[in-house]
GUSE-247765 format. One line per 2 residues: number of its first residue (from 0); for each residue x, y, z of C-alpha. Coordinates in pm, whole numbers. Example, Ala and Ser with C-alpha at 12.3 -4.5 7.8 and 13.67 -1.06 7.14 Angstrom:
<recs>
0> 1230:-450:780; 1367:-106:714
</recs>
This chain:
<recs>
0> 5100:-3826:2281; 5065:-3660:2625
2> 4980:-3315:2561; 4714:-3442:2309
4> 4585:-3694:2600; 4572:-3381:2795
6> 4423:-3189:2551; 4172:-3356:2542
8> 4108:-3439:2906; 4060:-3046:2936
10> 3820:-3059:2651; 3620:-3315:2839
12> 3642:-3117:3153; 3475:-2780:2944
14> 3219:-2976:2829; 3141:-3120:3165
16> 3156:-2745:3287; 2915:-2643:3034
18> 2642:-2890:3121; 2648:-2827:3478
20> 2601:-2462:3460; 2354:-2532:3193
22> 2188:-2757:3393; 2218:-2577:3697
24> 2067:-2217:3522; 2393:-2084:3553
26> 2431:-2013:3188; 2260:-1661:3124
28> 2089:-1612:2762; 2229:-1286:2558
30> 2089:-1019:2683; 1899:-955:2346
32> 1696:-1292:2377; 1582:-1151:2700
34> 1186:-1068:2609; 1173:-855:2910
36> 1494:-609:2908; 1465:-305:2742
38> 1443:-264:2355; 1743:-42:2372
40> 1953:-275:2560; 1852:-564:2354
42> 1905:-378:2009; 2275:-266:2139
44> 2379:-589:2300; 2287:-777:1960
46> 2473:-497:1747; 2756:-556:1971
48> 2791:-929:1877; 2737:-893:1503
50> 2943:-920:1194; 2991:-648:904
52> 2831:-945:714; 2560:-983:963
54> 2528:-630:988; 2490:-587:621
56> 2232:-877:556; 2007:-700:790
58> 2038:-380:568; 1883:-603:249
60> 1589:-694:126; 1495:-977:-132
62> 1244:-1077:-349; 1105:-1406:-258
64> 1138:-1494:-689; 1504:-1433:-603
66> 1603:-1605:-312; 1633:-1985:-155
68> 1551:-2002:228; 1912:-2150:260
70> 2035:-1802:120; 1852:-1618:337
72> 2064:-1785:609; 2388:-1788:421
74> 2376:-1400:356; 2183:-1321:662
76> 1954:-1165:509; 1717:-874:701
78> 1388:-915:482; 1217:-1043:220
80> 924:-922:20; 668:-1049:-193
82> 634:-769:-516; 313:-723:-668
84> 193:-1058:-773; 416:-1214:-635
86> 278:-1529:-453; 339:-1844:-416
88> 122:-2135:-545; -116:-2244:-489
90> -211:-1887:-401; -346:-1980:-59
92> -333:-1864:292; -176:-2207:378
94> 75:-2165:116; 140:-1824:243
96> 222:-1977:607; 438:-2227:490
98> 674:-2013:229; 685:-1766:503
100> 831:-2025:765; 1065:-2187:569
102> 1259:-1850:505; 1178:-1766:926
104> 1290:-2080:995; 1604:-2040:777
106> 1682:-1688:915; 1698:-1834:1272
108> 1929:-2112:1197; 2238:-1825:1177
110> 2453:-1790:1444; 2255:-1528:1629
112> 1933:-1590:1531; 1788:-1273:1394
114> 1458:-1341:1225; 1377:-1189:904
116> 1074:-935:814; 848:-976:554
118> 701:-714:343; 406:-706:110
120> 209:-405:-17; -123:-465:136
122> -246:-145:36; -628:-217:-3
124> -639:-524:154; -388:-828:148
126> -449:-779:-223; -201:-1060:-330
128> -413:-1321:-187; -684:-1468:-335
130> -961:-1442:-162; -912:-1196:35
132> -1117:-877:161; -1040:-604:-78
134> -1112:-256:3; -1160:75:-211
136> -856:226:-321; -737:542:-105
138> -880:783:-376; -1244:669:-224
140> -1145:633:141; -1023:998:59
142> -1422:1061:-22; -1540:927:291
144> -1362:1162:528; -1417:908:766
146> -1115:831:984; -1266:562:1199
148> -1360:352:933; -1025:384:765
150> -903:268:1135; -1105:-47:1081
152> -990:-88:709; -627:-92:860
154> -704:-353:1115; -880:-568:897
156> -631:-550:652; -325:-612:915
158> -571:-877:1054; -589:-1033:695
160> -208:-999:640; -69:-1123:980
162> -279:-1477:915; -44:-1601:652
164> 291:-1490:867; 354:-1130:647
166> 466:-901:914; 514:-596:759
168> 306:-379:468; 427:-96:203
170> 112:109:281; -33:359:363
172> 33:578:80; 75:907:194
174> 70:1139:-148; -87:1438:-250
176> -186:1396:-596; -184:1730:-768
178> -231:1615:-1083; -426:1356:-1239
180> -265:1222:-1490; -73:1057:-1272
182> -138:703:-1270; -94:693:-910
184> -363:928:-817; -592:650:-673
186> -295:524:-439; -335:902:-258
188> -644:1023:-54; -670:1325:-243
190> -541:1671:-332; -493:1868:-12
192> -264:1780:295; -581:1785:497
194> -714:1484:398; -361:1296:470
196> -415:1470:855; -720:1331:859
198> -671:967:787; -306:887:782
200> -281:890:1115; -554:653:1197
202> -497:373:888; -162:338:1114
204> -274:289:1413; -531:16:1263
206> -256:-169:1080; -18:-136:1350
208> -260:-136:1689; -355:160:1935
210> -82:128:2090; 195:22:1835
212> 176:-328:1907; 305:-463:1549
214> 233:-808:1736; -41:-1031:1695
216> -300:-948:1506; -124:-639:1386
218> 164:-569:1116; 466:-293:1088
220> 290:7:855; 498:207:622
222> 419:580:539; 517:613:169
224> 653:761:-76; 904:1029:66
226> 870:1267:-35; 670:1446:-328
228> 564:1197:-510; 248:1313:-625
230> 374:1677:-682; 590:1598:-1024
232> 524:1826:-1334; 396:1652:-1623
234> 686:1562:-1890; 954:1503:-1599
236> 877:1132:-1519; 1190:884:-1530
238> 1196:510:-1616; 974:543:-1964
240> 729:775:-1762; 520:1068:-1833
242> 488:1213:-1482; 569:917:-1224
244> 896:908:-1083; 944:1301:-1188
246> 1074:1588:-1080; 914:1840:-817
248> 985:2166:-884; 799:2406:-580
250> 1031:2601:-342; 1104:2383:7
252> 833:2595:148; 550:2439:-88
254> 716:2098:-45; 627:2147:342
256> 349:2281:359; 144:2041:75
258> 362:1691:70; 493:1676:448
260> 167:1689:698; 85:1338:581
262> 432:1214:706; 422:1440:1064
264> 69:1219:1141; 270:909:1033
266> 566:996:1279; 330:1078:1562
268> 86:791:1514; 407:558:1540
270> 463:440:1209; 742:170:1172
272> 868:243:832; 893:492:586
274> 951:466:236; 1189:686:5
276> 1037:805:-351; 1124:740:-720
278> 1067:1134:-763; 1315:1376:-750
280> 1309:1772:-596; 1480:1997:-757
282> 1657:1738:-986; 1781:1546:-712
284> 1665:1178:-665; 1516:1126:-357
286> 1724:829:-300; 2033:1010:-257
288> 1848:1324:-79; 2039:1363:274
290> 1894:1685:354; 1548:1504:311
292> 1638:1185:445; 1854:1225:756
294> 1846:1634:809; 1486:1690:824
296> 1280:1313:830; 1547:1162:1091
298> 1705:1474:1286; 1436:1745:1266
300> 1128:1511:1261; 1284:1286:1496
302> 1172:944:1308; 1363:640:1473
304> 1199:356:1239; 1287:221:938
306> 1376:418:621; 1349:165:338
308> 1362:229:-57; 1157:163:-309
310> 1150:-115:-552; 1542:-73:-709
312> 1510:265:-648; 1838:324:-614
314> 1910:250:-1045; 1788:580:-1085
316> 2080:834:-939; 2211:943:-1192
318> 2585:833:-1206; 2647:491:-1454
320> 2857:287:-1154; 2600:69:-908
322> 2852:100:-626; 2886:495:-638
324> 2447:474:-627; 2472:230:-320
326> 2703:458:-181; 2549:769:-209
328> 2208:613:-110; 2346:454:233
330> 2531:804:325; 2167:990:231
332> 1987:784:459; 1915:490:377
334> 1888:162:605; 1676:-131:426
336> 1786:-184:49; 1482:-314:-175
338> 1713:-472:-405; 1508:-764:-526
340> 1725:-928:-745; 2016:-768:-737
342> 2069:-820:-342; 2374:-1028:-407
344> 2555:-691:-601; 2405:-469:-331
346> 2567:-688:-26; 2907:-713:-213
348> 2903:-321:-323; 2787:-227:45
350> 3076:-419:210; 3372:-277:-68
352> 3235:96:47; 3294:21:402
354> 3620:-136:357; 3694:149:147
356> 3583:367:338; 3338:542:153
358> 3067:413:380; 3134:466:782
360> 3074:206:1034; 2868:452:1234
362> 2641:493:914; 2621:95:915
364> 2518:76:1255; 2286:293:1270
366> 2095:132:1020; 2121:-161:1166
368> 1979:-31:1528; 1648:79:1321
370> 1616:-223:1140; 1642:-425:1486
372> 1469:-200:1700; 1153:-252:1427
374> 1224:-635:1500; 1197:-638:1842
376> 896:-391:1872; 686:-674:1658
378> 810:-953:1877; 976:-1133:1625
380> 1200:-1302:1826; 971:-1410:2049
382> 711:-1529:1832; 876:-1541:1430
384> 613:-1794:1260; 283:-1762:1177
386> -7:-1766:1431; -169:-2023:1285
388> -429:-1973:1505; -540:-1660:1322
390> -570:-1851:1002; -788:-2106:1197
392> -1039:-1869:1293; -1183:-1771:958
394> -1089:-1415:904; -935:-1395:567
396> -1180:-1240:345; -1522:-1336:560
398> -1801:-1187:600; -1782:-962:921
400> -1496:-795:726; -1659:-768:371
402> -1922:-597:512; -1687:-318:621
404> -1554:-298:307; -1918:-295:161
406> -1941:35:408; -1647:196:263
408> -1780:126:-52; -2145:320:58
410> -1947:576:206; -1688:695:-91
412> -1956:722:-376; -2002:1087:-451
414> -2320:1180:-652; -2246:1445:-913
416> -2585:1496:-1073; -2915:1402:-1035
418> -3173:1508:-1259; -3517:1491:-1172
420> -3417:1260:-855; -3399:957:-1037
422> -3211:843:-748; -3299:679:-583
424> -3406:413:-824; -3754:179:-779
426> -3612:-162:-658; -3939:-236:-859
428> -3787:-123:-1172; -3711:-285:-1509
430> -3314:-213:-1495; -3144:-228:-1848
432> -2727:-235:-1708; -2419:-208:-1948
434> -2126:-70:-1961; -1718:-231:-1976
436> -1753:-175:-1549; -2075:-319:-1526
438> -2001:-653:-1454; -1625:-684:-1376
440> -1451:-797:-1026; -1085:-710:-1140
442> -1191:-361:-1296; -1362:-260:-1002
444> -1065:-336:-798; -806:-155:-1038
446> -453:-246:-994; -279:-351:-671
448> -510:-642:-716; -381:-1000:-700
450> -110:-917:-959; 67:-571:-950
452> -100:-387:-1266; -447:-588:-1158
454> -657:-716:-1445; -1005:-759:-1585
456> -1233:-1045:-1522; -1286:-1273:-1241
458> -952:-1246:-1108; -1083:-1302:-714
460> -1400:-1361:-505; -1655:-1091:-461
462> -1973:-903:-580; -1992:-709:-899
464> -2146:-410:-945; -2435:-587:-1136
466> -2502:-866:-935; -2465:-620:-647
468> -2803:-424:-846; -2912:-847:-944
470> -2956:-937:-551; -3116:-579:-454
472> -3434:-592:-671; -3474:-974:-647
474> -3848:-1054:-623; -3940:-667:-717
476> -3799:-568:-999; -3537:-708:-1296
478> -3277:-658:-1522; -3387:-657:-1869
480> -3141:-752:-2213; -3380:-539:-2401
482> -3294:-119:-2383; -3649:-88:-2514
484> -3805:-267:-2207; -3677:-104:-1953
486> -3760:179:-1732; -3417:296:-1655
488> -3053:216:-1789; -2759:194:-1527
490> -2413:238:-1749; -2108:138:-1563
492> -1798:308:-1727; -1476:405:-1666
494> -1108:277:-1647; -948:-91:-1653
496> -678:-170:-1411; -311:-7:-1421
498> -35:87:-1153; 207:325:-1111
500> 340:480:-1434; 156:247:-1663
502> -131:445:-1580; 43:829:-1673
504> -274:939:-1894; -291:1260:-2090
506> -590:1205:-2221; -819:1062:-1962
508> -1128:928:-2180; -1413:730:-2169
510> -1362:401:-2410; -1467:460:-2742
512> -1745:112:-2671; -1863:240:-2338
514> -1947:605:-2537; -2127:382:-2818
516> -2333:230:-2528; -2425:571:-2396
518> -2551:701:-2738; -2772:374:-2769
520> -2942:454:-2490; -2975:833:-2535
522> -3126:746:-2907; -3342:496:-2694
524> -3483:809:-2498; -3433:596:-2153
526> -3301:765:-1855; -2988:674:-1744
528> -2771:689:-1423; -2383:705:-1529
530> -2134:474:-1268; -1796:599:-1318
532> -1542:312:-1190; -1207:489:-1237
534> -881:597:-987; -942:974:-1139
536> -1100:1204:-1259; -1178:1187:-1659
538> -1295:1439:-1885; -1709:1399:-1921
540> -1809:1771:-1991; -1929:1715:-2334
542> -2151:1406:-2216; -2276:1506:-1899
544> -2574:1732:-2045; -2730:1403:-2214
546> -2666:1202:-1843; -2914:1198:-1620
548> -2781:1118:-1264; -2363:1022:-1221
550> -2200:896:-924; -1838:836:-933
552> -1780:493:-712; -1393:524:-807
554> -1191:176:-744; -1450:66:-500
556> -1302:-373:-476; -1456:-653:-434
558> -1737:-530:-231; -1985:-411:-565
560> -2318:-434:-312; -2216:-118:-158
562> -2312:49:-465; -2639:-74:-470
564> -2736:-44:-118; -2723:365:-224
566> -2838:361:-587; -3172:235:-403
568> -3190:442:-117; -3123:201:132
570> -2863:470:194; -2743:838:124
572> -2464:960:-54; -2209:1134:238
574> -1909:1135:-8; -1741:1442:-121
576> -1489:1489:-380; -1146:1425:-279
578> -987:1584:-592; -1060:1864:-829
580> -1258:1759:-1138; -1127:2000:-1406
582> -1343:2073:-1755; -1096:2016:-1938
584> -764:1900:-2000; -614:2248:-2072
586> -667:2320:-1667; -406:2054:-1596
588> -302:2032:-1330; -576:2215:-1106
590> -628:2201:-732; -847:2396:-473
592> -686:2725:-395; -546:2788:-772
594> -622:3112:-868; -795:3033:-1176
596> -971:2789:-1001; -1326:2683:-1205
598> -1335:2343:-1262; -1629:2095:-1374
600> -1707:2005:-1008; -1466:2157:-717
602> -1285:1951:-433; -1571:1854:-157
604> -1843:1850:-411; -2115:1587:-375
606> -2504:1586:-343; -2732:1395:-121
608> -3077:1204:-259; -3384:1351:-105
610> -3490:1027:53; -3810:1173:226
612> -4033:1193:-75
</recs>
């Protein structure tokens, strides 16, 4: 009965302690919630005090289909991402806010506090949210060759993104397409490493800020997919795939010089993340590529952010037991595991390997230190919820922003032909339109777009391509139902909305009903200008003769007035081709420099209107 009196008459005295060096100030904060010390301080004195369960949470990433906010906090979990499509309902920037500060709030209710990231792949836009500004695919930023507007795109986007409490995006794709079949050719700027010197660098520093803020206003960017993703041969693709997620088979030389550039500009520009490819080189998966991973993008390149996989990429290295592929991914390189539903296997098969042995603490750690060094750099722990203020302002989607996009949109059309100069066109004119394109918000966006293969119809605010042409000769001219009637037909063809290897075409044709509306109106005699809305090239040799002007506007989004602005000579054409358009599909693949090289049009191909007379 004594010692427990005394017991706790000491307890009492602790507790008495505690509150009068709390009171007095005495008590100093962990060095890692000190805003001002060094990031390198902070990220070691928090490493210090953490858990191989802490440290493990940090290294994985959950969908948010997948996980409770009170899981989040019971497995300390790093991040959590919204796949494509994935949003929460109502699909609103509200709803956003709120989903994304219950799991914040949850991650800070752990014994240290750590806040979570969240990822989304804003790649043309905050294109899961409705009602948001969406921009042209890369394929046509690629055409505009315009690296301060692609600066703007990024900060409008990480503007965008940032108002509804995301904090970190899967973009910008850094690819070379070299062949385009693929059906990620419109996620890349084009065929040649030059164009990813030219823009990569500068779509960072908009999503991220001039100075690498990743604060505020701006978002963590994520240079993807490392490495050689769009250099796979045709017939090597993996998971059901022609070409995506294939193998690339050029010597280390040609892998360098074609598929690296894009990722030096990343590295120097700052970028916060980069993310590891489906593909393999050489028949290894990338996602168990060390001498990729840590030899040359870590040691030689010196790249101190986060390395992150792809969507389960890890299910494709090839050996049958999930803990020999976690294994052999975390010892490539590894640090953030995009293990949407499986995160629960990952975290268990993670912590066996490291009791095992197979894994090494140091390889743990230094994971870790990237994923929190990312964390402080965009203040999350000094400012982890949304900025409600942003959302307050008005800038999702409005109209200061949409007429950027309606730029890009001006600036990536590239005019093929034009016969005659019928463009520009008469805003006076009797305009007969058709076409599958013609009149189609979710086509013109392509996928990407509120869900991740996109769809058809009016699947989010914006202008289509005909009410773009509708609003342009209002009070001059009109659109007539009648072919007869009109003075000249505007056909908008081209693709409908697919992502990743969905898309793998080998055959790259016009719809069988958007070739029946171009023979009605060649048997109608009517000129006709030719819209191609696609995220490629397609094969149009045999039709072009009978076509009398074609512009390709590519995946141009929800911003359809752009096209008309040039169709009527409110502006010039200034875009050039980003990618080869072969003759046929016997030249498959073809780039600038082949030594065969004689396509339909070549790379940086693209007329101008005589606007004068």
């Amino acid at each position: 009965m004594i010692k427990r009196k005394w017991l706790l008459v000491f307890c009492l005295v602790v507790v008495l302690i505690s509150q009068g060096l709390a009171q007095s100030g005495s008590v100093e904060a962990p060095l890692y919630k000190e805003a001002k010390a060094p990031i390198d301080l902070r990220v070691e004195d928090l490493l210090s005090r953490m858990t191989l369960d802490e440290k493990i949470g940090q290294m994985t990433q959950a969908e948010r289909g997948s996980i409770q906010p009170k899981e989040v906090a019971t497995f300390f979990i790093g991040s959590v991402l919204s796949g494509g499509g994935s949003s929460p309902r109502p699909n609103t920037p509200q709803s956003w806010a709120k989903m994304y500060d219950n799991y914040q709030q949850a991650a800070l209710n752990t014994r240290l506090g750590i806040p979570i990231i969240y990822g989304t792949d804003a790649v043309h836009g905050h294109n899961n949210l409705k009602g948001a500004t969406i921009f042209p695919h890369n394929i046509g930023l690629g055409a505009t060759r315009d690296p301060e507007l692609i600066r703007r795109i990024g900060e409008i986007t990480a503007l965008e993104t940032a108002a509804t409490g995301v904090d970190w995006t899967f973009s910008p794709c850094v690819a070379v397409a070299r062949d385009e079949r693929w059906g990620r050719t419109y996620e890349s700027f084009g065929e040649t490493p030059e164009l990813q010197r030219l823009l990569v660098g500068p779509y960072i520093k908009g999503l991220q800020g001039p100075n690498g803020e990743m604060k505020g206003r701006y978002i963590v960017a994520t240079a993807k997919h490392y490495l050689g993703d769009g250099g796979t041969n045709w017939g090597t693709g993996d998971g059901g795939f022609w070409i995506d997620r294939g193998d690339v088979t050029v010597s280390e030389e040609e892998l360098r010089a074609i598929h690296l550039p894009g990722y030096v500009e990343a590295i120097q520009a700052g970028v916060g993340s980069v993310m590891v490819s489906f593909n393999s080189f050489q028949g290894l998966k990338m996602h168990e590529h060390r001498y990729l991973i840590t030899d040359v993008l870590k040691n030689e390149l010196g790249f101190t952010g986060i390395v992150v996989s792809d969507w389960e990429g890890i299910k494709e290295i090839d050996t049958p037991d999930y803990y020999n592929k976690v294994v052999r991914a975390v010892n490539a390189g590894i640090d953030l595991f995009m293990e949407p539903n499986t995160w629960r296997n990952f975290i268990t098969a993670l912590k066996k390997a490291v009791l095992n042995g197979d894994v090494s603490e140091e390889r743990i750690d230094d994971a870790v230190r990237r994923i929190l060094r990312v964390k402080f750099q965009a203040g999350l722990f000094e400012a982890p919820f949304t900025d409600r203020s942003l959302m307050a302002q008005g800038v999702i989607g409005n109209q200061e922003h949409r007429a950027v996009a309606r730029e890009a949109v001006r600036k990536s059309l590239v005019l093929l032909k034009n016969e005659h100069n019928l463009l520009p066109l008469a805003k006076e004119a009797r305009i007969y339109i058709d076409g599958s394109n013609a009149d189609d918000i979710g086509n013109q966006c392509g996928g990407w777009t509120i869900t991740w293969q996109g769809a058809s119809g009016r699947i989010t605010t914006g202008t289509t391509i005909r009410a773009g042409i509708e609003r342009a000769i209002k009070g001059r001219g009109r659109i007539v139902s009648n072919l007869n009637a009109a003075d000249v037909a505007v056909v908008v063809v081209g693709e409908k909305p697919y992502a990743e290897g969905v898309g793998d075409n080998r055959k790259l044709t016009l719809a069988w009903q958007d070739l029946q509306v171009l023979e009605q109106v060649k048997a109608a005699g009517k000129p006709v200008v030719v819209l191609l809305v696609s995220g490629r090239p397609l094969m149009i040799t045999d039709d072009l003769k009978d076509w009398d002007a074609v512009v390709v506007a590519w995946l141009p989004g929800t911003e359809g007035q752009g096209i008309a602005d040039v169709l009527f000579g409110d502006y010039n054409f200034v875009g050039k081709l980003p990618i080869t358009w072969p003759k046929s599909l016997d030249q498959l693949p073809i780039n600038d420099g082949d030594e065969d090289y004689d396509p339909l049009f070549p790379y940086g191909y693209g007329l101008t209107m005589d606007l004068e007379n």
